[in-house]
C-alpha positions in Angstrom: 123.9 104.7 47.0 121.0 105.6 44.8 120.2 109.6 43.4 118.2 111.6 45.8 115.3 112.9 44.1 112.7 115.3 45.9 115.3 117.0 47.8 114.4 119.7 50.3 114.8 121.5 53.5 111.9 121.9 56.3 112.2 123.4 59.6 111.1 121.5 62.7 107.8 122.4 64.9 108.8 125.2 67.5 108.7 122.3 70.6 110.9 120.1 68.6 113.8 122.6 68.8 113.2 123.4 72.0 113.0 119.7 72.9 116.5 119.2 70.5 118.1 121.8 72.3 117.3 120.4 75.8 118.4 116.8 74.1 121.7 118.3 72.9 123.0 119.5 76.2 122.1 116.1 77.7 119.1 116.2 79.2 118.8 112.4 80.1 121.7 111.5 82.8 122.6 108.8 81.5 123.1 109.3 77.9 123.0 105.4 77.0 119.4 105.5 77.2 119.1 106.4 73.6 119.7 103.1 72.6 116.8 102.0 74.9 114.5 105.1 73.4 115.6 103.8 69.3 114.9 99.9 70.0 111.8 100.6 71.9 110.5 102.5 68.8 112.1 99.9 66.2 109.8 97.2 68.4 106.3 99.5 68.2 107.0 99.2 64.3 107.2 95.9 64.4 104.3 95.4 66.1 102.8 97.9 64.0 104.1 95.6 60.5 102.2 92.3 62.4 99.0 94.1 62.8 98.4 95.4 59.6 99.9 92.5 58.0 96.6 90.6 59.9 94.6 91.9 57.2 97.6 92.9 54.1 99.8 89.7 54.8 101.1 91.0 51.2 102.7 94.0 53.7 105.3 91.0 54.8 106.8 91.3 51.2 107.5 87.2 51.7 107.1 87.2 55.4 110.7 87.8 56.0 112.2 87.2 60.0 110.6 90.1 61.6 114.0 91.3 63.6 115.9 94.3 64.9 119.9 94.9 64.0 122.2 96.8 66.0 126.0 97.5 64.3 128.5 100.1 64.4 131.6 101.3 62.4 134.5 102.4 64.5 136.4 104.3 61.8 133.7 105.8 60.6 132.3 106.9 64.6 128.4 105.3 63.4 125.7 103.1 65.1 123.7 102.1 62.8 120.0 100.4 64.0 117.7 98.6 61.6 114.2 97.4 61.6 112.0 95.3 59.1 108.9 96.9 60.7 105.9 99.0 59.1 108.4 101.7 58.1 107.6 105.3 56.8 106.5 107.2 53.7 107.7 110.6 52.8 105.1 111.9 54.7 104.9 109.7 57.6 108.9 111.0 58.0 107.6 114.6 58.1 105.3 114.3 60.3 106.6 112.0 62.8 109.9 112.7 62.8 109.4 116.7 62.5 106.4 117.4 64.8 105.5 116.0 68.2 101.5 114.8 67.4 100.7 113.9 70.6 97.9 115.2 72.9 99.0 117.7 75.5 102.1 119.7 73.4 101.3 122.8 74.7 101.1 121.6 78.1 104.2 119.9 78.0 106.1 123.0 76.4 104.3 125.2 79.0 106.1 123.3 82.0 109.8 123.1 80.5 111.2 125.2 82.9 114.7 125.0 81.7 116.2 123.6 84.7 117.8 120.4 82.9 116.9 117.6 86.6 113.1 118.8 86.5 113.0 118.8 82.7 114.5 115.6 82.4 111.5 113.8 84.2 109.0 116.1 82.0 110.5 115.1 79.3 110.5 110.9 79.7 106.8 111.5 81.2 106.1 112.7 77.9 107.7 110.0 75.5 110.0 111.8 72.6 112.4 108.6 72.1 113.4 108.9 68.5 115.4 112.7 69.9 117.2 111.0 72.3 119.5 110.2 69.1 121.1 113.8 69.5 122.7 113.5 72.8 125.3 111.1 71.2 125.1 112.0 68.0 125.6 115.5 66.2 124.0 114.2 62.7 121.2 111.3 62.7 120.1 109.7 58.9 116.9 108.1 58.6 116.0 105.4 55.7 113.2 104.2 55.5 110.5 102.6 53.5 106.4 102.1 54.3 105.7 98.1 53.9 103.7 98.1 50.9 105.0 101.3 48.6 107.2 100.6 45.8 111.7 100.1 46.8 111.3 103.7 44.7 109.2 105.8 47.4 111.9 104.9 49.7 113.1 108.1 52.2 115.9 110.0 53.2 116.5 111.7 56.5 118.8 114.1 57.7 119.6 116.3 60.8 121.9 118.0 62.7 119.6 119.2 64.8 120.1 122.5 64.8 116.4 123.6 63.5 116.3 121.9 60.2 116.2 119.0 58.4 116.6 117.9 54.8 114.1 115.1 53.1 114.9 113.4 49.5 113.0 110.1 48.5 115.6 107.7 47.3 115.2 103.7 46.4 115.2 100.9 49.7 114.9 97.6 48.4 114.0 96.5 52.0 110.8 98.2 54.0 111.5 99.1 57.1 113.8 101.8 59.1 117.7 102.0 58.9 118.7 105.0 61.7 122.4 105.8 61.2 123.6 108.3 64.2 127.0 110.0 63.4 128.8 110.4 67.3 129.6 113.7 68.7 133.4 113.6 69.7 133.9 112.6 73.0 131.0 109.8 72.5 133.3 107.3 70.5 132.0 104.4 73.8 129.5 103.7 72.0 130.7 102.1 68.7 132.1 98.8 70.5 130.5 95.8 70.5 130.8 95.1 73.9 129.1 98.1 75.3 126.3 98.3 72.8 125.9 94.5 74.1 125.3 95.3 77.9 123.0 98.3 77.1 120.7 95.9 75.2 120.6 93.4 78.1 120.3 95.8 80.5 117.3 98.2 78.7 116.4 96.0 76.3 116.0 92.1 77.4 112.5 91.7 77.5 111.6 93.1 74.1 109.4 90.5 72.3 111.7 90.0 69.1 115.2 89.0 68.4 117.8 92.1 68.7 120.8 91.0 66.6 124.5 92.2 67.0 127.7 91.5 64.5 129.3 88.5 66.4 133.0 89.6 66.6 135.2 87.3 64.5 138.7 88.3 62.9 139.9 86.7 59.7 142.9 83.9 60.0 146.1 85.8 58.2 146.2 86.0 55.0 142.7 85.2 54.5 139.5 87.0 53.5 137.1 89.0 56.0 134.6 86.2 56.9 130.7 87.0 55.8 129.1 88.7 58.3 126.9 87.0 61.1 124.9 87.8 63.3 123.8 86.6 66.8 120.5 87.3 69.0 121.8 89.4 72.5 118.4 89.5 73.8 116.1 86.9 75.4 113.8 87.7 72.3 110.6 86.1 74.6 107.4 88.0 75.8 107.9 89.2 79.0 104.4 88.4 80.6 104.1 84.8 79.4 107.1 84.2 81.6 106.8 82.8 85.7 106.5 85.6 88.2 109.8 83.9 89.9 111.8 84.1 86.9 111.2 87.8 86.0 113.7 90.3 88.2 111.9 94.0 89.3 115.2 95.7 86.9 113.0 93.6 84.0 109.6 94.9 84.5 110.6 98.4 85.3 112.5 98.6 81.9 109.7 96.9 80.2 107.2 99.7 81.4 109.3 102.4 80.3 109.4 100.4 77.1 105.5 100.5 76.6 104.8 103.6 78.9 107.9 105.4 76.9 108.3 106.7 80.5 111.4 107.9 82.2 110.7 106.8 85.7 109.8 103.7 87.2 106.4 102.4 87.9 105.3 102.8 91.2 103.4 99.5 91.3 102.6 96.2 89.3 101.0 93.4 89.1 101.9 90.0 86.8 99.1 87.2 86.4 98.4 84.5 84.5 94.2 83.7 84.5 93.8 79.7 83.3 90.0 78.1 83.0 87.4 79.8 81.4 89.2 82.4 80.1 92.6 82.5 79.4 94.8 85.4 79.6 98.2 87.2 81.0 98.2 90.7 81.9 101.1 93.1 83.3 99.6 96.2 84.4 101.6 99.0 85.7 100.6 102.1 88.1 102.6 104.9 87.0 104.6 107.6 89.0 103.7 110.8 87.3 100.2 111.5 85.6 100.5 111.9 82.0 99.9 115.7 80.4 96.5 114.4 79.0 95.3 112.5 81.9 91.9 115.2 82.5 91.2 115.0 78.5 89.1 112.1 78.7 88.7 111.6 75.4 92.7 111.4 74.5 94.0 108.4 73.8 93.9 105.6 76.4 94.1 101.7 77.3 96.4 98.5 77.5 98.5 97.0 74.8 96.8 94.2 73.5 98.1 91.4 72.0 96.1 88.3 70.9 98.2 84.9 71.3 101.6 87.2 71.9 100.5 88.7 67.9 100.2 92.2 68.9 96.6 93.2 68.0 96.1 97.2 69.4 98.1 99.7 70.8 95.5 101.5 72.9 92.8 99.0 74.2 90.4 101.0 75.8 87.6 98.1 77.1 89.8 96.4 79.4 89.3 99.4 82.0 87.2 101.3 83.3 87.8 105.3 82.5 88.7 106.6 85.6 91.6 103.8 85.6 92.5 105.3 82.4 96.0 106.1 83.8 96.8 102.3 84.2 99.4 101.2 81.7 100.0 97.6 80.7 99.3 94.5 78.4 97.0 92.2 78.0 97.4 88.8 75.9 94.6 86.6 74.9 94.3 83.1 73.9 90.0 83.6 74.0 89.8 86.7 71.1 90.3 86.3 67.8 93.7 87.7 65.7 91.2 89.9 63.6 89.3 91.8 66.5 88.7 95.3 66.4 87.6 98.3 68.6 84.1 97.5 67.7 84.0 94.3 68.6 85.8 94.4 71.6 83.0 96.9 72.6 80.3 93.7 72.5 82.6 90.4 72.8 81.5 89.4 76.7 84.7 88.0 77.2 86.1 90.9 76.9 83.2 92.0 80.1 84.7 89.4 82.0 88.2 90.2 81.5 87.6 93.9 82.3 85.5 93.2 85.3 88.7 90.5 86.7 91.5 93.1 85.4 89.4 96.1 87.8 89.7 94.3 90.8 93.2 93.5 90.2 94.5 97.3 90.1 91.9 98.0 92.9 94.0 95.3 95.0 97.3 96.6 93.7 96.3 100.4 95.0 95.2 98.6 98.2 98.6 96.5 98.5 100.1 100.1 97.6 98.3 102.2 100.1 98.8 99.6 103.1 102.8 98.6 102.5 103.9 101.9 101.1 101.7 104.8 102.5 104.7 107.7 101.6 104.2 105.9 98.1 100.6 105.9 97.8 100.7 109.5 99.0 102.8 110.4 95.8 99.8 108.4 93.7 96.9 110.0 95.5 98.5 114.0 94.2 98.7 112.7 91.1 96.0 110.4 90.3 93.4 111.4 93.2 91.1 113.5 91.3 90.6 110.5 88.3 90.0 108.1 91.0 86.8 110.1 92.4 85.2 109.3 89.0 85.3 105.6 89.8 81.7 105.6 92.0 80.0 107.1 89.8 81.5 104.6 86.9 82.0 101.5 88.5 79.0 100.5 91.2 80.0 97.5 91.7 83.2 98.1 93.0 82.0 101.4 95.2 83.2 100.3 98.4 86.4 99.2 97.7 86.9 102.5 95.5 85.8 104.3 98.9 88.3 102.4 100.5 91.3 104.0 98.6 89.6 107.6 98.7 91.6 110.4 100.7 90.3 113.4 102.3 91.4 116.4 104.2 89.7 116.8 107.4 89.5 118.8 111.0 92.2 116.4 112.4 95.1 118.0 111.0 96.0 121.5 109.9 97.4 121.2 106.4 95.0 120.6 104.1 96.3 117.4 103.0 94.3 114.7 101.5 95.8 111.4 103.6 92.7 110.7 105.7 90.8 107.3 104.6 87.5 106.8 105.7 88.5 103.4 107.4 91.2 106.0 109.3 88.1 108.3 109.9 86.1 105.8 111.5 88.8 104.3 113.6 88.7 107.7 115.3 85.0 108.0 115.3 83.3 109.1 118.8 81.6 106.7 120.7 78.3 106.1 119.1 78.9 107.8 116.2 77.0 106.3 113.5 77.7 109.2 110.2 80.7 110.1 108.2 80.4 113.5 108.4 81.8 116.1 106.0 81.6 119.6 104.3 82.4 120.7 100.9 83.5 124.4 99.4 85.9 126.2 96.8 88.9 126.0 99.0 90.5 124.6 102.1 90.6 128.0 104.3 87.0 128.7 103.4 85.7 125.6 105.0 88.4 124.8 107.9 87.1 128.1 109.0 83.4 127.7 108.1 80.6 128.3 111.0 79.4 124.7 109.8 81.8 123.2 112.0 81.5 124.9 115.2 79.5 122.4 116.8 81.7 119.9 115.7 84.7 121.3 116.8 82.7 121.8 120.5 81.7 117.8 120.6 85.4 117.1 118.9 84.0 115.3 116.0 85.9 115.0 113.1 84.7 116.0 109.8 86.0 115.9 106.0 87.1 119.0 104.2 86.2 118.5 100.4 87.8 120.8 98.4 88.0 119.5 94.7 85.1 120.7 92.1 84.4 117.5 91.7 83.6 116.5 95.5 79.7 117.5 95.7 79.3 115.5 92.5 81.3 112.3 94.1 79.6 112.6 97.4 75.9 112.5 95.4 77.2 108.8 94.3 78.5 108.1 98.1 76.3 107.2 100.1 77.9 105.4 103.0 81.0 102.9 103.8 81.1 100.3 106.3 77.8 100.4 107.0 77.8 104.4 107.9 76.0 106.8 106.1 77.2 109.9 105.0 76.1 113.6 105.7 76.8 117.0 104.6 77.2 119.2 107.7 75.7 122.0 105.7 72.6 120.6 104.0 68.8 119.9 105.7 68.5 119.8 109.6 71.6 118.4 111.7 71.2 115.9 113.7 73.9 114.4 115.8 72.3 111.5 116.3 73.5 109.5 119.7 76.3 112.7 119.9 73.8 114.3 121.2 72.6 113.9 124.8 68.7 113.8 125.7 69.3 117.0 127.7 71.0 118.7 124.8 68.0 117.7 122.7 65.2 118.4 125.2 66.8 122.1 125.8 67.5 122.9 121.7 63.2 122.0 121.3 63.0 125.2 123.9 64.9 127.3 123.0 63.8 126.9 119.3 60.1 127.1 120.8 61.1 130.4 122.9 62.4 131.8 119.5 59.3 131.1 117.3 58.1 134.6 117.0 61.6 136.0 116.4 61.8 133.7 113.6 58.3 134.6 112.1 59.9 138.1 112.3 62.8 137.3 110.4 61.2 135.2 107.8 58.9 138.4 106.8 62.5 140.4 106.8 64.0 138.6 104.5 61.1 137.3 102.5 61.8 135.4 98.9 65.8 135.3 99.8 64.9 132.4 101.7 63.0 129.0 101.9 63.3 128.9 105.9 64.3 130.5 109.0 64.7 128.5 112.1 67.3 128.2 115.3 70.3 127.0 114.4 72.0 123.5 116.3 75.3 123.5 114.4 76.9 127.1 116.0 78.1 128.2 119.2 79.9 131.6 118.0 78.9 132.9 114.9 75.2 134.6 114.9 73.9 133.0 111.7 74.6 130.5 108.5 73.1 129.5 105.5 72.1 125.8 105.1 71.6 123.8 101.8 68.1 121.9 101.1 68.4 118.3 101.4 67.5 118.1 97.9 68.9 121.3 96.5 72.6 121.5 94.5 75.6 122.5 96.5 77.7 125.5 95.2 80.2 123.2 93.8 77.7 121.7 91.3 75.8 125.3 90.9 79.4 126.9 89.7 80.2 123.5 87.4 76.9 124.2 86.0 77.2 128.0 85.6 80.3 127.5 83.9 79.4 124.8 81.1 76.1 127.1 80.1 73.7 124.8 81.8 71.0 126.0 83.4 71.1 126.2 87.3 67.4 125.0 89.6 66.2 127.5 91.3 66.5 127.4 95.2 66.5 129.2 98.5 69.0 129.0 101.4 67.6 128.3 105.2 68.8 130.5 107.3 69.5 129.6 110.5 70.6 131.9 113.4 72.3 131.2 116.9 69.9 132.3 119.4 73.0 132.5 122.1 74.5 135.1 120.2 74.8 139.1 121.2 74.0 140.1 117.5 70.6 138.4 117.6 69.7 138.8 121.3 70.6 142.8 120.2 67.9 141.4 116.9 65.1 140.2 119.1 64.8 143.6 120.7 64.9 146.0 118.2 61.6 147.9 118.1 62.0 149.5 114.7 61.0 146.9 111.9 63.1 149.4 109.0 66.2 149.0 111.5 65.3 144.9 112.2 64.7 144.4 108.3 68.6 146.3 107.5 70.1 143.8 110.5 68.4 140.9 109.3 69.7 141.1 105.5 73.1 142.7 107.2 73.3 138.8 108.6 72.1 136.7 105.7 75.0 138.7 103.1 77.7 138.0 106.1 76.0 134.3 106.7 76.4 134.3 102.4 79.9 135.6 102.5 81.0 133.5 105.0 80.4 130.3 102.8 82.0 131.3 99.7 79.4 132.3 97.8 78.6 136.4 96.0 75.9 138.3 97.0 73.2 139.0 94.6 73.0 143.1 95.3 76.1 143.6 96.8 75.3 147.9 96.7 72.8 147.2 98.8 74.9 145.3 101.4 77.0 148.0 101.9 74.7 150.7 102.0 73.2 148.9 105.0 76.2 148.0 106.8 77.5 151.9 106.5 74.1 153.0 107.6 74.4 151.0 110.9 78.4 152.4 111.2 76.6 156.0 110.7 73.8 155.4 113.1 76.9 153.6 115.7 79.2 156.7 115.2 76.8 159.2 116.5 
């Protein structure tokens, strides 16, 4: 072996020892997935080698057979696995194999709960392959050389995974990455041929590139050990350019844990070959858990790309749009050419056409998934839901059918859940109902309860409870579905439309002309709090509510303004008042305008409070309210 030279000992990042301790007690419940975790990463460096070779072909140091080798020692209790990938400089060693870099650490720690079944899932959502070494093995060496230095700047390293690890630079004739895992006792399975075989065709079968084992053969007596050969125990061909019919569900589940670096199957995919104009393969995958980063839109994102099965980019981003960021997958070209980069892709207009085709296809996916698997698609919504709202204001074209896979909460059921569709709304839609109708707010007790829907609730028409901060925004880029427009039950002047009979209508015009001085007197009361005061339609118990502009901002959007230091329009409530009600009938005949002026306000702070938002001089509120208690108790 050649001198070590550079020799010294780092600690790892705090996560990684909390990530090696939870590794070291096996975390993963079936330990024989490290072998999967190793060769996945061996493959990305391989991949890694052919794309920076596209523009360095001198990186191929004589363009050797790009492989992976598997062997083991059973004396010496070793598996050894080898790449001739992109390998690693002294640095690259430090920092990948030291450090997690990857979006969404803290996040990721935060969650780790120490409860080894919930961990494990955090911990294949979040992709830390190359650790999955120390559950079988209580040491793990690392050679390896970066594809270009000098066989000198080879590296050396070294852990038992107990905190620390040592780095020396030593000479590697061959670039690439030799990992060398010494077994733990008790873990001696795994240096056998035979066993190391099955794992690789169970995990590993669709991996692009040949994955070599020894091939067992014992010397005649008396004879010398043959030479060494090896033989391919993988089918070693791309897994997309492969018929549908050929492909088992085992294959593409493994082979999107291999490119997701997840730990749980996908819930969804979708395999298609695209001949004619364009011609392409994609694989795209709808994951079961959302990623730690999947809010930071600016982390990285996007579909493995590969151009004529060379792989070309790691995280394509112009296949999809953002708010199907989530979507895993590859995509393999024969229209784009082998030297294409980000900036290209960003004006090629094949690459329009292929995004715009490759949409719709995960729109029908979620569609296939929402109406075969509902339970399923339930599970997606929770974890994917908010992301998806984004889509109407992103992708116009495809509005409807985004609508179309939108869930809401709603007056039909009790829990708050979002698993009501608008199709599902409409289904159940009153006769001659001709709106969707719906209300937003901060949470889901505040507007189940909200005085909005008392008229609603009367007439025993549904409405949807929007609850998310994004909502208002979403619902300014909704305007109707099937045909049906949409309406906030709190904004402008409701009107029911057909719901309402002509008798209904004819008797509301009365009564709000009956009322006209009362709200003259009213409006004077309260003044600049408010741009209008008229009888309300919308309540049958409550005395009084607020109502929204048509053209004003929601509270939603006020707060998401307020809190990004954007300035906020000015506007004015209406206030609207239920002329039905004791409270105001008790209104309408005070005599004193000082006692009508403290009710008044009394019932525009209660009409505030009631839909989630602060009162501007709260003091005063209450010194109002415990005057009329005084002037009560006497």
């Amino acid at each position: 072996m050649s001198v070590e030279t550079q020799k010294e000992t780092l600690g790892f990042q705090t996560e990684v020892k909390q990530l090696l301790h939870l590794m070291i007690h096996s975390l993963y419940s079936n330990k024989e997935i490290f072998l999967r975790e190793l060769i996945s990463n061996a493959s990305d460096a391989v991949d890694k080698l052919r794309f920076e070779a596209l523009s360095k072909p001198e990186l191929l140091e004589g363009g050797a057979e790009l492989k992976i080798r598997v062997s083991f020692d059973k004396d010496a209790k070793t598996v050894t696995l080898e790449d001739n990938g992109i390998g690693m400089s002294r640095d690259d060693a430090i920092t990948h194999l030291g450090t997690i870099a990857k979006s969404g650490t803290a996040d990721f720690m935060k969650n780790l709960s120490g409860d080894q079944k919930k961990d494990s899932h955090l911990i294949g959502q979040f992709g830390v392959g190359f650790y999955s070494a120390f559950i079988v093995a209580d040491q793990v060496e690392v050679f390896s050389r970066r594809a270009g230095l000098a066989a000198s700047e080879g590296v050396h390293w070294s852990s038992k995974g107990e905190g620390e690890f040592e780095i020396a630079t030593v000479d590697k004739a061959d670039r690439g990455t030799r990992i060398v895992l010494h077994l733990k006792s008790g873990e001696d399975e795994f240096a056998d041929g035979w066993r190391l075989r099955n794992i690789i065709k169970k995990y590993s079968d669709h991996i692009a590139l040949p994955i070599e084992l020894p091939k067992e053969q014992a010397a005649a007596e008396g004879e010398e050990a043959p030479a060494q050969e090896w033989e391919v125990v993988n089918r070693a061909s791309a897994l997309w350019t492969r018929p549908r019919t050929e492909v088992k569900d085992e294959e593409y589940q493994e082979f999107y844990k291999h490119i997701a670096h997840d730990y749980e199957n996908p819930l969804s995919w979708s395999h298609n070959k695209v001949e004619g104009k364009l011609e392409y393969s994609s694989l795209l995958y709808v994951p079961a858990r959302a990623p730690f980063d999947l809010y930071q839109r600016e982390a990285p994102k996007g579909l493995k790309l590969y151009v004529q099965r060379v792989f070309v980019m790691d995280q394509a981003e112009s296949f999809l749009p953002l708010y199907l960021r989530f979507i895993k997958g590859v995509v393999d070209s024969n229209d784009l050419s082998l030297n294409v980069s980000r900036e290209i892709l960003q004006k090629d207009p094949i690459i329009d056409s292929m995004k715009s085709a490759l949409t719709k296809r995960v729109l029908d996916m979620l569609e296939k998934l929402a109406k075969n698997e509902p339970e399923q698609y339930k599970g997606f919504w929770k974890n994917f839901g908010q992301v998806m709202k984004e889509g109407p204001a992103e992708d116009f074209a495809n509005k409807e059918k985004i609508a179309g896979l939108l869930r809401f909460a709603s007056t039909h059921g009790d829990d708050g859940e979002q698993n009501v569709s608008l199709a599902e709304y409409l289904a159940r839609a009153k006769e001659g109902q001709d709106k969707i109708y719906y209300l937003t707010g901060e949470t889901y007790a505040q507007v189940k309860n909200s005085p909005h829907l008392e008229v609603f609730r009367k007439k025993g028409i549904e409405v949807l409870l929007l609850t998310d901060r994004i909502d208002e925004w979403l619902m300014s880029y909704l305007s109707d579905f099937d045909g049906k427009s949409f309406v906030d039950v709190a904004r402008g002047d409701l009107d029911l439309g057909n719901l309402d009979s002509e008798e209904d209508k004819k008797a509301a015009e009365e009564v709000a002309k009956s009322k006209e001085g009362l709200v003259e007197r009213i409006k004077t009361a309260l003044g600049d709090a408010v741009s209008e005061v008229r009888v309300s339609h919308r309540l049958t118990d409550s005395p009084a509510i607020l109502a929204i502009g048509e053209q004003d901002l929601g509270m939603q959007m006020r707060q998401i303004l307020q809190a990004s230091g954007q300035k906020v329009p000015d506007s004015k409530p209406i206030f609207e008042f239920n002329p039905a009600h004791p409270l105001i009938e008790k209104l309408d005949g005070e005599q004193s305008e000082e006692r009508f002026g403290d009710l008044s306000h009394i019932l525009f702070d209660q009409a505030a409070l009631a839909a989630g938002d602060s009162l501007k001089d709260p003091a005063a509120y209450v010194r109002r309210l415990n005057k009329l208690l005084v002037e009560l108790s006497v």
